[in-house]
Backbone as ProteinMPNN parsed JSONL, in Angstrom:
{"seq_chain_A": "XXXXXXXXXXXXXXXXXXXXXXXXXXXXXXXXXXXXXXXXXXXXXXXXXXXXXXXXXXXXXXXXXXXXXXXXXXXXXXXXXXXXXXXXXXXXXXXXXXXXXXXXXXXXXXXXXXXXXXXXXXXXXXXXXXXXXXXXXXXXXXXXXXXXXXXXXXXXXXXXXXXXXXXXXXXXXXXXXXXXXXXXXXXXXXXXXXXXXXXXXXXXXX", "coords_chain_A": {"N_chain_A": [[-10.438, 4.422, 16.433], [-7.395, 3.475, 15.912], [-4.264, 4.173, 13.146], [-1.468, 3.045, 11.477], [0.594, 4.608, 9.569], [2.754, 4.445, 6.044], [4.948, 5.614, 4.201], [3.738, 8.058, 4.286], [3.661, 10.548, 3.29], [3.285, 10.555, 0.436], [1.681, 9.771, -3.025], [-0.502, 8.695, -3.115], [-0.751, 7.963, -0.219], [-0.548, 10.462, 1.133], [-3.27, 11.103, 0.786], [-4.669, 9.381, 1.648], [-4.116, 9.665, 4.41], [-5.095, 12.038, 5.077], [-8.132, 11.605, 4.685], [-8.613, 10.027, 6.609], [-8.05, 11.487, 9.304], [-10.093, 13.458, 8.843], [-12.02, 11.675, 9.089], [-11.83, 11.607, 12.077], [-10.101, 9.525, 12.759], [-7.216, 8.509, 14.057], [-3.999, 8.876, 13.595], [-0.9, 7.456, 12.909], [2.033, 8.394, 11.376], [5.133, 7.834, 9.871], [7.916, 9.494, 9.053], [10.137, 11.09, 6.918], [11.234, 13.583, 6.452], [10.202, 15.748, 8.422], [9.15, 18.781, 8.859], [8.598, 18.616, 5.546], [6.543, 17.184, 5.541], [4.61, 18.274, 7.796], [3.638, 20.101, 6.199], [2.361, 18.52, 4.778], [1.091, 16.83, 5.731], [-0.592, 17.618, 8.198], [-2.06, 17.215, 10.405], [-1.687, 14.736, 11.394], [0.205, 12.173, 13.686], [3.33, 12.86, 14.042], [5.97, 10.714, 13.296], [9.675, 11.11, 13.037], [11.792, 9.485, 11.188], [13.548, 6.464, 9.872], [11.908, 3.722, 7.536], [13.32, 1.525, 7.355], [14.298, 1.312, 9.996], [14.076, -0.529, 12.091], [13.79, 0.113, 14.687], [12.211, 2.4, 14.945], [9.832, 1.739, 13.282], [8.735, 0.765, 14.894], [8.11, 2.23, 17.248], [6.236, 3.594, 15.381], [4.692, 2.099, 15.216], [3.077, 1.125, 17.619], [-0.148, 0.82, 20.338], [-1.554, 1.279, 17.529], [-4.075, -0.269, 15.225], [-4.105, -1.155, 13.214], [-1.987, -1.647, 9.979], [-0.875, 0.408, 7.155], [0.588, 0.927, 4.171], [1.56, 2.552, 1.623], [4.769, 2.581, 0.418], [6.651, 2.912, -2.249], [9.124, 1.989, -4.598], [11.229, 3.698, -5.638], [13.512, 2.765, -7.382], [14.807, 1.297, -4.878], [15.994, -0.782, -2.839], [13.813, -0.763, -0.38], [11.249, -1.863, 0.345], [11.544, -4.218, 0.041], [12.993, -4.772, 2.108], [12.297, -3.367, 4.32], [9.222, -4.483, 4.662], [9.426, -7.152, 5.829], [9.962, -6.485, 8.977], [8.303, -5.014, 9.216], [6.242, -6.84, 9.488], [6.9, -8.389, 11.039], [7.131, -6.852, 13.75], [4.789, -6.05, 13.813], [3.332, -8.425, 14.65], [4.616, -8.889, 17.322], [3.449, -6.792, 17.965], [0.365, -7.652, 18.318], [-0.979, -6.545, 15.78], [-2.743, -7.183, 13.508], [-3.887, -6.865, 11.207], [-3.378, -5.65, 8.124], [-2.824, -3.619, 5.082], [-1.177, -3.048, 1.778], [0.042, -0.583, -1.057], [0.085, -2.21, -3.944], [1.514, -3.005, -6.999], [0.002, -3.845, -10.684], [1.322, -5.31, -11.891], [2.064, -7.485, -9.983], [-0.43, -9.161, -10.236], [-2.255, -11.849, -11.243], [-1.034, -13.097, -14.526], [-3.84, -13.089, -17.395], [-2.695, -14.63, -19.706], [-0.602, -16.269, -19.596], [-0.741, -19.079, -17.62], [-0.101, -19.563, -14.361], [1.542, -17.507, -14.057], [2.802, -14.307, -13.367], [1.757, -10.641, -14.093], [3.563, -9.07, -15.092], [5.574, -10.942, -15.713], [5.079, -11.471, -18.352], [4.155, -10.617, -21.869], [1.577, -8.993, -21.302], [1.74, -7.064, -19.293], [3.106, -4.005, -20.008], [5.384, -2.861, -19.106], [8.701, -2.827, -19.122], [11.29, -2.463, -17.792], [11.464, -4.5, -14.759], [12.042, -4.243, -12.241], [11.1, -2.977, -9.77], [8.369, -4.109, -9.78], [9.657, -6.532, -9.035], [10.549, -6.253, -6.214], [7.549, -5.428, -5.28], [6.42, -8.155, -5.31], [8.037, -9.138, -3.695], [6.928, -8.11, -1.068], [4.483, -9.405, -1.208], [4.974, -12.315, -1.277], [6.007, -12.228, 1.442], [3.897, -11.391, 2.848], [2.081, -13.364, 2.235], [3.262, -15.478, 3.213], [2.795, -14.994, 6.31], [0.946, -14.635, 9.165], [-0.957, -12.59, 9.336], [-4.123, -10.522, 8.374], [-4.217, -9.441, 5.573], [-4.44, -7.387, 2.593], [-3.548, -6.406, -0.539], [-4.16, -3.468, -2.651], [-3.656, -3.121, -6.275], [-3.266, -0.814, -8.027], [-3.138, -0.36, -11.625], [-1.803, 1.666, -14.185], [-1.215, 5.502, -12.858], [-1.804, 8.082, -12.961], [-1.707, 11.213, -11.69], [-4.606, 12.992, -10.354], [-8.195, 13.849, -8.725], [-10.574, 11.747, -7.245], [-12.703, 10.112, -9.053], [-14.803, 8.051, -9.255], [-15.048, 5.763, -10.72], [-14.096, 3.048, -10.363], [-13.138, 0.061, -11.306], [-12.892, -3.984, -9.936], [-10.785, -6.259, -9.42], [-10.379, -9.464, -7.689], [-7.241, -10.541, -7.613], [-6.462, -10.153, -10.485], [-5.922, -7.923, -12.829], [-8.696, -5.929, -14.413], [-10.688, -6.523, -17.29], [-9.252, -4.579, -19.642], [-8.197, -2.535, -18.671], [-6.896, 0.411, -17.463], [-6.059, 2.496, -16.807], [-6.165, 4.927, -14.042], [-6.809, 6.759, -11.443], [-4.728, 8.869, -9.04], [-6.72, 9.662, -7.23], [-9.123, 8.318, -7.024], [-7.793, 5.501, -6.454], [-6.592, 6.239, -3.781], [-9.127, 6.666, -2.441], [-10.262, 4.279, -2.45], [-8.751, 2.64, -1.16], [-9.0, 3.492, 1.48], [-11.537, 2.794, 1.896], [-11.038, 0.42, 2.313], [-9.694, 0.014, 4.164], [-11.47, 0.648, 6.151], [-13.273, -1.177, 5.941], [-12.651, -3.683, 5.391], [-12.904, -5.734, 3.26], [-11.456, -7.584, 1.126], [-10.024, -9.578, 2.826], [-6.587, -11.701, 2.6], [-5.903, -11.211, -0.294], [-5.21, -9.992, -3.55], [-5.648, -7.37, -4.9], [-6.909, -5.792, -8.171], [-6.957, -3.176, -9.723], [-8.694, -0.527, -11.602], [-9.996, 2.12, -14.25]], "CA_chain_A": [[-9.498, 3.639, 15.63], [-5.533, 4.258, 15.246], [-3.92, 3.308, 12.365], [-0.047, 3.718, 11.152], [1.166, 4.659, 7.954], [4.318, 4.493, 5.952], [4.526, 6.69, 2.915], [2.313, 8.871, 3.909], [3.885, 11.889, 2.319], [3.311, 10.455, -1.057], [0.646, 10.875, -3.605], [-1.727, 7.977, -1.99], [-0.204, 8.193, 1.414], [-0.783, 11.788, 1.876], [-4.946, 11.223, 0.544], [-5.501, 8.401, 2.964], [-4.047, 10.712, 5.875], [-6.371, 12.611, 5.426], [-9.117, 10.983, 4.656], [-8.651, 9.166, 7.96], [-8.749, 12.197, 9.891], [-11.092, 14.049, 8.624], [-13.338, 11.259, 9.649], [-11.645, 11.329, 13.559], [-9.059, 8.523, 12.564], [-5.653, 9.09, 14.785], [-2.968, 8.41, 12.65], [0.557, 7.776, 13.174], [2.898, 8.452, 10.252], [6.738, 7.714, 9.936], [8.249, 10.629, 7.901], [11.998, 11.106, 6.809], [11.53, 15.068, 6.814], [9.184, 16.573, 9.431], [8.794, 20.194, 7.904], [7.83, 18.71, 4.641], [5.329, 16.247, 5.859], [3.756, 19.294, 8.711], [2.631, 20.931, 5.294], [1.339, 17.678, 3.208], [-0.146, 16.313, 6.729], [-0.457, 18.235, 9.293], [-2.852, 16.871, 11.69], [-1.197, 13.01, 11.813], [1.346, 11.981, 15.18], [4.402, 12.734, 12.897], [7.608, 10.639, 13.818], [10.755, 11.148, 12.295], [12.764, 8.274, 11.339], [13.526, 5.779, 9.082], [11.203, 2.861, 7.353], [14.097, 0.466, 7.528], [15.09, 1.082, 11.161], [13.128, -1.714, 13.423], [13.328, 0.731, 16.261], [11.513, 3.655, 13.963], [9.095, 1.248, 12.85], [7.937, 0.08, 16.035], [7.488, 3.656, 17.607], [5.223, 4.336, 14.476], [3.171, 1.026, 14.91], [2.654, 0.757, 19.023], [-1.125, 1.318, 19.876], [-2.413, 0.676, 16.184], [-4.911, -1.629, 15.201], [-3.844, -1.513, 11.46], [-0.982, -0.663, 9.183], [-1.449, 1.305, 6.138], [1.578, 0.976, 3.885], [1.51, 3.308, 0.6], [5.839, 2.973, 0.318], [7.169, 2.769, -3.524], [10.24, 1.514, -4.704], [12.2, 4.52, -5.625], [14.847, 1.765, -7.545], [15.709, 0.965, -4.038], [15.287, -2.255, -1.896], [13.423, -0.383, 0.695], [10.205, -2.295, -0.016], [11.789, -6.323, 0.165], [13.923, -4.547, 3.74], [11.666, -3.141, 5.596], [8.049, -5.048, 5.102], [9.661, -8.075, 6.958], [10.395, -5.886, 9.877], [6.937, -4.605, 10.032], [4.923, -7.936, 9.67], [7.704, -8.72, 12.402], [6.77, -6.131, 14.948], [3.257, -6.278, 14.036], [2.948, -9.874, 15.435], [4.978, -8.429, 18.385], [2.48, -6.019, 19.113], [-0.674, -7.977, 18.362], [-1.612, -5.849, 15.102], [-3.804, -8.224, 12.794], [-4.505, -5.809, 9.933], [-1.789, -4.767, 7.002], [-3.321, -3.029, 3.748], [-0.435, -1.919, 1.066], [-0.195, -0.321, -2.054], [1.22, -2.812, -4.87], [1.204, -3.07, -8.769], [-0.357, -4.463, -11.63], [2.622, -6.082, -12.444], [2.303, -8.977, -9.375], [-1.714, -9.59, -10.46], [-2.011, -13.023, -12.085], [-1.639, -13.048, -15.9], [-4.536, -14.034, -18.115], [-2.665, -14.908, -20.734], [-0.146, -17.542, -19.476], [-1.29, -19.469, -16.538], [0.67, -19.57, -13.366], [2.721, -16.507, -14.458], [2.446, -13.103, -13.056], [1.783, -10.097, -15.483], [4.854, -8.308, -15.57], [6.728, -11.835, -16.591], [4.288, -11.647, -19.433], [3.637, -9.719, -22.481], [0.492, -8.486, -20.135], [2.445, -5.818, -19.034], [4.117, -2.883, -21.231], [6.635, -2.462, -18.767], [9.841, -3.543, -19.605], [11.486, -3.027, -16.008], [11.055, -5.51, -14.118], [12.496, -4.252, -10.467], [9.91, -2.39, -9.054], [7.357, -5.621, -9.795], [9.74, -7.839, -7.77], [9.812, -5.818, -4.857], [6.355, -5.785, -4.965], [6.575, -9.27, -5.543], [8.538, -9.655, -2.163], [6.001, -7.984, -0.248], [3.117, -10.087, -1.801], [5.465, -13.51, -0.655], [6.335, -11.964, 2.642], [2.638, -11.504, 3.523], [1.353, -14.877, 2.249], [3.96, -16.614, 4.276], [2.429, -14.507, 7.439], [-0.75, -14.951, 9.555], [-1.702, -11.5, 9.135], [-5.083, -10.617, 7.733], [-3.561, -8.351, 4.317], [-4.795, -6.604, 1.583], [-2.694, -5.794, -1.824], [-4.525, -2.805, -3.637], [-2.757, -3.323, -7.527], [-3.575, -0.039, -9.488], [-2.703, -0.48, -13.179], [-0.616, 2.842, -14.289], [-1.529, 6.317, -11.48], [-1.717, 9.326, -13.239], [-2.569, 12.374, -10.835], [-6.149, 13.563, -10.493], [-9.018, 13.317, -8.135], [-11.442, 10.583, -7.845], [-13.779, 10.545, -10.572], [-15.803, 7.001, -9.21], [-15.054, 5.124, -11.907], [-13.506, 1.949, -9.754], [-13.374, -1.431, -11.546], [-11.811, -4.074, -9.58], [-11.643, -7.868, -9.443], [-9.641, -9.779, -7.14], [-5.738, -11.506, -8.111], [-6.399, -10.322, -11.698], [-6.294, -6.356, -13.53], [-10.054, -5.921, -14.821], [-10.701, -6.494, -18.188], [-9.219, -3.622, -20.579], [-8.033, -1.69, -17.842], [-5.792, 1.333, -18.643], [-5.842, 3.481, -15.719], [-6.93, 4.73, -12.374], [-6.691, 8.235, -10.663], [-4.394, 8.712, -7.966], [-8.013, 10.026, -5.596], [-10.016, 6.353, -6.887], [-6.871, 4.8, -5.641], [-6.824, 6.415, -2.669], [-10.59, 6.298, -1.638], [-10.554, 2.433, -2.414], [-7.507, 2.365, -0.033], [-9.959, 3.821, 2.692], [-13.074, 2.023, 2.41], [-10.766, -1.324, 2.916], [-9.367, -0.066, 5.882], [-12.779, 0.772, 7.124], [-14.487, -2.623, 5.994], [-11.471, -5.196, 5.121], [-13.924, -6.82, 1.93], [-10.577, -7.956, 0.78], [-8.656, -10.278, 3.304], [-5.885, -12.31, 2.017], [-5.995, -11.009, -1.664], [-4.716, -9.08, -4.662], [-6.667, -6.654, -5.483], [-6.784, -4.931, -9.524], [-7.712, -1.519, -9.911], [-8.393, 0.051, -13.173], [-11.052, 2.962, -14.505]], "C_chain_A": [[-8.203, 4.432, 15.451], [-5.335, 3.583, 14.413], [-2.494, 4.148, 11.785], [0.057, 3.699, 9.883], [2.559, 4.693, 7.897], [4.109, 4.811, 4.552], [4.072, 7.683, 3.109], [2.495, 9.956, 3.357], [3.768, 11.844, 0.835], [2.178, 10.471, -1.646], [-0.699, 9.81, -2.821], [-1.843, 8.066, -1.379], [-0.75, 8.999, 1.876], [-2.587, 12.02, 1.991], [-5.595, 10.581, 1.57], [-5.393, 8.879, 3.987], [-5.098, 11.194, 6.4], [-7.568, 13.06, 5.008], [-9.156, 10.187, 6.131], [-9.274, 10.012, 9.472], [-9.647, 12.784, 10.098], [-12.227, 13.513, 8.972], [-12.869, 10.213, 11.496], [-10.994, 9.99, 13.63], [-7.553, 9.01, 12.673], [-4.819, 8.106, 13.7], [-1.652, 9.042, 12.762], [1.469, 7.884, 11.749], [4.458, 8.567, 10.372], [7.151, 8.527, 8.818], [9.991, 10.872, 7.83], [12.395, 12.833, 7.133], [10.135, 15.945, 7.219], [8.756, 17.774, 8.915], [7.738, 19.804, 6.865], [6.599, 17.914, 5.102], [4.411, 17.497, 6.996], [3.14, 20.217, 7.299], [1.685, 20.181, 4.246], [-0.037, 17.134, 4.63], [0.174, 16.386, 8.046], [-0.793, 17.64, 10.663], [-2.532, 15.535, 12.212], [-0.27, 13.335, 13.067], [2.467, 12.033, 13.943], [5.267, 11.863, 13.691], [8.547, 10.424, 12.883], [11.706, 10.013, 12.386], [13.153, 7.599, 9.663], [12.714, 4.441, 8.755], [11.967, 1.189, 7.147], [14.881, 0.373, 8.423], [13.704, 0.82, 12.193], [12.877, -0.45, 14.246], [11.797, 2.099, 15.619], [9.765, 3.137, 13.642], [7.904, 0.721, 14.106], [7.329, 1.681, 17.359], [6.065, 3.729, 16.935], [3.526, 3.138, 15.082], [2.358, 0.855, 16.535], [1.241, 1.322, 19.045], [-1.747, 1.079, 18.691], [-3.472, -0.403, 16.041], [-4.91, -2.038, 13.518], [-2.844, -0.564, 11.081], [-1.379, -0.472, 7.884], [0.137, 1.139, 5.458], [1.352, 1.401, 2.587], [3.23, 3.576, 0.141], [5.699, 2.549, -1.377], [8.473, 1.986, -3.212], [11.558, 2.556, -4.877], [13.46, 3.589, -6.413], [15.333, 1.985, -6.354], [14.782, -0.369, -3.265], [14.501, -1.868, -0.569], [11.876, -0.944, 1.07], [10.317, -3.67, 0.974], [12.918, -5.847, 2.111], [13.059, -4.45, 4.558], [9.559, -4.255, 5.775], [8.353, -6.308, 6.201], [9.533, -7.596, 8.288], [9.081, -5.292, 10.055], [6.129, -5.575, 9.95], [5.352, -8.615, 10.878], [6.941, -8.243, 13.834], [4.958, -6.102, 14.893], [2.814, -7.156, 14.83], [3.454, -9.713, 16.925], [3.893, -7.615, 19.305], [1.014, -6.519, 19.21], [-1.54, -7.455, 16.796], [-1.949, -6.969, 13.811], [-3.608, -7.458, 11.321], [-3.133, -5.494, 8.939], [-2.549, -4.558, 5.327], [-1.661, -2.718, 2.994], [-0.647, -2.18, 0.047], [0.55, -0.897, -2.825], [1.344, -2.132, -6.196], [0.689, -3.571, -9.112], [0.099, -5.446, -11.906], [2.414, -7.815, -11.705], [0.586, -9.456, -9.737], [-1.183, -10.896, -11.139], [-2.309, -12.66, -13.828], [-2.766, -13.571, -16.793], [-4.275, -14.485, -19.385], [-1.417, -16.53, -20.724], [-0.528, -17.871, -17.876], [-0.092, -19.621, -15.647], [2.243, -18.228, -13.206], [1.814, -15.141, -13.454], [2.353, -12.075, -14.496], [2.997, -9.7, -16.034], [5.667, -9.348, -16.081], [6.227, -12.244, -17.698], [4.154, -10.181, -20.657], [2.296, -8.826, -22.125], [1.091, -7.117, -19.73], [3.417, -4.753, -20.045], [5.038, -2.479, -20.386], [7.743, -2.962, -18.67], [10.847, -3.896, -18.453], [10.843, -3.331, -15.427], [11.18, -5.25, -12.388], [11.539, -3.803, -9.616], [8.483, -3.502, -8.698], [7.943, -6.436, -8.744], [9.643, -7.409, -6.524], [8.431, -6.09, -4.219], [5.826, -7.085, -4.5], [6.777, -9.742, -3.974], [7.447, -9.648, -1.405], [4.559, -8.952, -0.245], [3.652, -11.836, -0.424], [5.665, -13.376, 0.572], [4.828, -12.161, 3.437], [1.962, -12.481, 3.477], [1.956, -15.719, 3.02], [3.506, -16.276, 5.907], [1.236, -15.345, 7.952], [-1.258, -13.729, 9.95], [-2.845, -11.692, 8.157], [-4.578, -9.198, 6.734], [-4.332, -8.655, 2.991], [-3.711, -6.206, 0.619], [-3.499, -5.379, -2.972], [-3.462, -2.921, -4.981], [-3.185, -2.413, -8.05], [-2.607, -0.75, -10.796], [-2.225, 0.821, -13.117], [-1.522, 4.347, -13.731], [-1.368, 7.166, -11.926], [-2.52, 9.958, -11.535], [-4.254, 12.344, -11.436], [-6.95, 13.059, -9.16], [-10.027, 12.447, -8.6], [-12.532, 11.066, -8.37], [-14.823, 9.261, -9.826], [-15.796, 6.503, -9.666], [-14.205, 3.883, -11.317], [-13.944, 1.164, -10.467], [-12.451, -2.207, -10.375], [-11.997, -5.719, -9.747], [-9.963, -8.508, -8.606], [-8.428, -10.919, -7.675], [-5.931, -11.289, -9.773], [-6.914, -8.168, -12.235], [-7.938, -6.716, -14.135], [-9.817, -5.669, -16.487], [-10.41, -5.059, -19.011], [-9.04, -2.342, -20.025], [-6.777, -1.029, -18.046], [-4.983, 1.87, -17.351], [-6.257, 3.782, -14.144], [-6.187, 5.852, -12.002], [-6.018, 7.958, -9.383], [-5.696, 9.166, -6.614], [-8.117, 8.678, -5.776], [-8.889, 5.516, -6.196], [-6.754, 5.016, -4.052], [-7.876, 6.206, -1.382], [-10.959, 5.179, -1.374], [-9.871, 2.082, -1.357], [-8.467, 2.25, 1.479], [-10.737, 3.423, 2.951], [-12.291, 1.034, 2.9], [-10.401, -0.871, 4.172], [-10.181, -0.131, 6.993], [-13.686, -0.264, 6.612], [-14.022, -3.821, 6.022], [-12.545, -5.956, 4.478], [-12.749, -7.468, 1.416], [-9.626, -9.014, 1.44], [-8.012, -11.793, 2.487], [-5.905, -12.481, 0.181], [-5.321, -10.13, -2.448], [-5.365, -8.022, -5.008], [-6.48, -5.703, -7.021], [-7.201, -3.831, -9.521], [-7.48, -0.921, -11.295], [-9.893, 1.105, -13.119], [-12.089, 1.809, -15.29]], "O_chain_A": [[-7.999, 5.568, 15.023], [-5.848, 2.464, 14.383], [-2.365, 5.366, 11.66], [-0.377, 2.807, 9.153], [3.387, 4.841, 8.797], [3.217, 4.33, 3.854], [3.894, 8.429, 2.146], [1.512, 10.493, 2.848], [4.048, 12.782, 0.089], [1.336, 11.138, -1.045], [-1.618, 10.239, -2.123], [-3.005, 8.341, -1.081], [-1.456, 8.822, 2.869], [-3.167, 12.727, 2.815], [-6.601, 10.895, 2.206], [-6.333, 8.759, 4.773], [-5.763, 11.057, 7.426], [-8.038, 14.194, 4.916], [-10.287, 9.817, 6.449], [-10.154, 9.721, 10.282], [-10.188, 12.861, 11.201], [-13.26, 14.148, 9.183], [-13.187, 9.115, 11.953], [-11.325, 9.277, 14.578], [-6.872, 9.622, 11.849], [-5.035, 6.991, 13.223], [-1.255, 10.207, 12.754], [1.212, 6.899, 11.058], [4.921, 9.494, 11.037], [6.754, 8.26, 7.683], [10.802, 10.777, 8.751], [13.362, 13.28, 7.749], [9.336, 16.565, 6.517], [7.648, 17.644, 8.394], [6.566, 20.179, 6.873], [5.534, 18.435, 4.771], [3.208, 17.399, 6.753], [2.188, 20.978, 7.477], [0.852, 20.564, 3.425], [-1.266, 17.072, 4.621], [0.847, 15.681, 8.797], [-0.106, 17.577, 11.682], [-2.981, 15.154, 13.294], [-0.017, 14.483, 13.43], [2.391, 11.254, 12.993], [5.378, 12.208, 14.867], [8.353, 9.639, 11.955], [12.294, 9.654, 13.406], [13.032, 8.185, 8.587], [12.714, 3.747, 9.772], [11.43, 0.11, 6.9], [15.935, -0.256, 8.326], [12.834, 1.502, 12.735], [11.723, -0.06, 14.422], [10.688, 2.347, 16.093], [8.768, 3.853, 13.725], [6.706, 0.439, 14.097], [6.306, 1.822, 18.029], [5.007, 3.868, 17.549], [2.309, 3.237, 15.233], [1.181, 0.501, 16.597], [0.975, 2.154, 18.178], [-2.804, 0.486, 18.905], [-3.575, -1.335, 16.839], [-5.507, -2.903, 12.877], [-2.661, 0.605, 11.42], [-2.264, -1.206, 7.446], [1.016, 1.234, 6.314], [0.758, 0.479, 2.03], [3.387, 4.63, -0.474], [4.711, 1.914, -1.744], [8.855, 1.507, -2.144], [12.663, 2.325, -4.388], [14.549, 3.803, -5.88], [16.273, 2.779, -6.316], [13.605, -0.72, -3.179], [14.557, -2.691, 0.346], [11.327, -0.465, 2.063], [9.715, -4.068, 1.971], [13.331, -6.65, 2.947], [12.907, -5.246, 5.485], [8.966, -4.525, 6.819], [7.684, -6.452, 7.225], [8.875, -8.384, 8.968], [8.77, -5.063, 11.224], [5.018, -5.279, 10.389], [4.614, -9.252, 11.63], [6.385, -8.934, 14.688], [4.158, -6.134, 15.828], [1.982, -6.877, 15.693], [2.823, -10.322, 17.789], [3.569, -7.632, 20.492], [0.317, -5.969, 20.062], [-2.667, -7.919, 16.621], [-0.963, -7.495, 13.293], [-2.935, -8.017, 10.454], [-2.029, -5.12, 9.335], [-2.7, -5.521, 4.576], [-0.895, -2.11, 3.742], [-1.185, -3.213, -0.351], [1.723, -0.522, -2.814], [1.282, -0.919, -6.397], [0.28, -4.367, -8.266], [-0.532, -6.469, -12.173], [2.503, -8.894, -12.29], [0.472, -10.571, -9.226], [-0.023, -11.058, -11.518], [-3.326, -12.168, -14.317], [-2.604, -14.776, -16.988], [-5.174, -14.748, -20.184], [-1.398, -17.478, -21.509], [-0.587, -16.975, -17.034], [0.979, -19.816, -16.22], [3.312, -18.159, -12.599], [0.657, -15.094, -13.036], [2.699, -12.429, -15.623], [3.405, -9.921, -17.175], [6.528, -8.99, -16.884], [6.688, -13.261, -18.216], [4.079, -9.002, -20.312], [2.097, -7.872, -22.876], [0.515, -6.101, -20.116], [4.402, -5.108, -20.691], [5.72, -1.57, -20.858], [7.725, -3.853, -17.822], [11.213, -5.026, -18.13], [9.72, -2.856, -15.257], [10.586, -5.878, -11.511], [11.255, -4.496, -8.639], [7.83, -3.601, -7.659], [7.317, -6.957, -7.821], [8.874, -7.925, -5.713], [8.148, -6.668, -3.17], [5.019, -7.222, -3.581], [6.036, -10.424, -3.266], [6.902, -10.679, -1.011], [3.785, -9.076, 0.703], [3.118, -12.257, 0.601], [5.543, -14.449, 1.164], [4.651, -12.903, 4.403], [1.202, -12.748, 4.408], [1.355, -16.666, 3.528], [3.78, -17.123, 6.758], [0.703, -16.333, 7.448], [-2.02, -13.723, 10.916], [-2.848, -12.584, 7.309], [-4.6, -8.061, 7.204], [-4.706, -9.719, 2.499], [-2.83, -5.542, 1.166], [-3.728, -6.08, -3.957], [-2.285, -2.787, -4.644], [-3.832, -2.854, -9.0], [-1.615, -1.478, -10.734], [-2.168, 1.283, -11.978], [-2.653, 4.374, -14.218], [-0.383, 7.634, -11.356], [-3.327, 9.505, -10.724], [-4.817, 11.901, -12.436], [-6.547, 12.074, -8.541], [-10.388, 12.277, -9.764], [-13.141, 12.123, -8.205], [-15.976, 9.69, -9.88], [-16.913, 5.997, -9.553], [-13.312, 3.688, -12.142], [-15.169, 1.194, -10.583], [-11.519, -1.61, -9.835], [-13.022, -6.304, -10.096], [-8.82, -8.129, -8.858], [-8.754, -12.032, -8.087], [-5.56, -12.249, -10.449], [-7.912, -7.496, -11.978], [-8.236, -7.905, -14.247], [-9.004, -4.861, -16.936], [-11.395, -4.322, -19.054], [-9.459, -1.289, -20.504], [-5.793, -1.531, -18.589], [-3.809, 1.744, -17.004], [-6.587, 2.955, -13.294], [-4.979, 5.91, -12.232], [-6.435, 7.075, -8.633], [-5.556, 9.004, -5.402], [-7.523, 7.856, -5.078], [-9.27, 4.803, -5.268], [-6.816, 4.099, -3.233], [-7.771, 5.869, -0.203], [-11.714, 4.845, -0.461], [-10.325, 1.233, -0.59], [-8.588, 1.31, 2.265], [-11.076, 3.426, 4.135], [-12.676, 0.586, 3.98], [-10.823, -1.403, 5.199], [-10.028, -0.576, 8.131], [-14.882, -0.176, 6.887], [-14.577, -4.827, 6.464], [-13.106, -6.828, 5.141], [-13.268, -8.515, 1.027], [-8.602, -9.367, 0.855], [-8.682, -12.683, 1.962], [-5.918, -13.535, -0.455], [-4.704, -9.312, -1.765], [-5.644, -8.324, -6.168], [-5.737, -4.739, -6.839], [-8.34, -3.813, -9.053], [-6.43, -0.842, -11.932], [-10.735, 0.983, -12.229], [-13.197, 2.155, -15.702]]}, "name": "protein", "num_of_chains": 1, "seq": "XXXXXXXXXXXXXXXXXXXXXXXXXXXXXXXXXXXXXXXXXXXXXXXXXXXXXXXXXXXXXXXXXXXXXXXXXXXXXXXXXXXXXXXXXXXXXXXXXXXXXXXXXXXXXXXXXXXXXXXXXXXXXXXXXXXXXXXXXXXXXXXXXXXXXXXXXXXXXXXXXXXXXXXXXXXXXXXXXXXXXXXXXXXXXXXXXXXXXXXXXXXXXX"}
C-alpha cells in the first residue's frame, strides 16, 4: 500500500507517518521545508513544494491508492484552495480513498436541528473561520464521488494515546471534552487501514 499525505509535519500528520511505516506503508509526503520534515519524518518519499500548487500536488499523489490529509487552517484559506485541487487530481489519477482531519465545529448540532455546532451555542468557540474552512472541505467532498472520511476531534491537547476513543458518526459524543493528539492519530490509522467510515463525519472525544 502507498498512501500520500499533506501535513504531515504536524502534530497528527507526523504520528500517522509513522505509524504507516513502521508497519511497511510507503508514504509520500508534500513538505514546505525538507530539513525540517528529514528530522520529524525521515523515512517518507519527501517532496518539496507547495499544497496549493496543482503541479506539487499531483507529484505527491501519483501511484497512491489513498490520500491522507492532516492540513490546518493556520487563519489562512489554504484548506477551501487546495482540497478542490486534490479531489481534482485524485479523480485524474484514479485515487478512490480521501481521509482528513476536520473539527468539532462542522459535526451536526444536537441542540438546534439542521445547524452545525460551531453556528450554535454547542461550541465555546467564538471564531468562526477555521470551522468554515473545514466546512468547505466537508461540501467539497460531499459534492465528489470519492469514498471520504472526516475524523472531527473536539479540542487536541498534546499527549500520547491513552485508548480512551469515543466516537459516533456526524455528531461529537455525548459530554465530550477532549482527545489526545496519539487517540487522534491512531483512529486516523485504523481508518486508513479498514475505511469503517465511508462518506461520514466522524466525532472524536475521550
Amino acid at each position: 500500500m502507498k498512501i500520500a499525505i499533506f501535513g504531515a509535519t504536524g502534530r497528527v500528520g507526523r504520528r500517522v507517518v509513522n505509524m504507516a511505516i513502521r508497519e511497511n506503508i510507503e508514504v509520500n509526503a508534500l513538505v514546505r521545508d525538507i530539513k525540517k520534515a528529514e528530522q520529524i519524518i525521515p523515512e517518507a518519499s519527501l517532496i518539496k513544494g507547495d499544497v496549493t500548487n496543482s503541479k506539487d500536488i499531483e507529484t505527491t499523489i501519483q501511484g497512491c491508492e489513498l490520500v491522507f490529509s492532516a492540513l490546518g487552517t493556520d487563519k489562512t484559506d489554504t484548506l477551501s484552495k487546495a482540497i478542490p485541487m486534490i479531489i481534482h487530481l485524485m479523480k485524474k489519477h484514479q485515487i478512490a480513498r480521501m481521509i482528513t482531519i476536520g473539527t468539532a465545529g462542522i459535526l451536526n448540532s444536537r441542540l438546534e436541528e439542521n445547524k452545525f455546532r460551531f453556528e450554535t451555542n454547542e461550541s465555546k468557540r467564538r471564531l468562526t473561520f477555521a470551522a468554515r474552512e473545514h466546512l468547505s472541505v466537508f461540501k467539497a467532498l460531499s459534492q465528489s464521488n470519492l469514498s471520504w472520511t472526516i475524523l472531527c476531534p473536539t479540542y487536541l491537547p498534546e499527549g500520547e494515546a491513552e485508548g480512551h476513543i469515543r466516537y459516533e458518526p456526524n455528531f461529537l459524543p455525548e459530554g465530550g471534552k477532549k482527545i489526545t493528539v496519539g487517540d487522534t492519530a491512531q483512529f486516523a490509522f485504523q481508518e486508513i487501514k479498514s475505511a469503517r467510515f465511508p462518506h461520514l463525519r466522524v466525532g472524536l472525544s475521550d
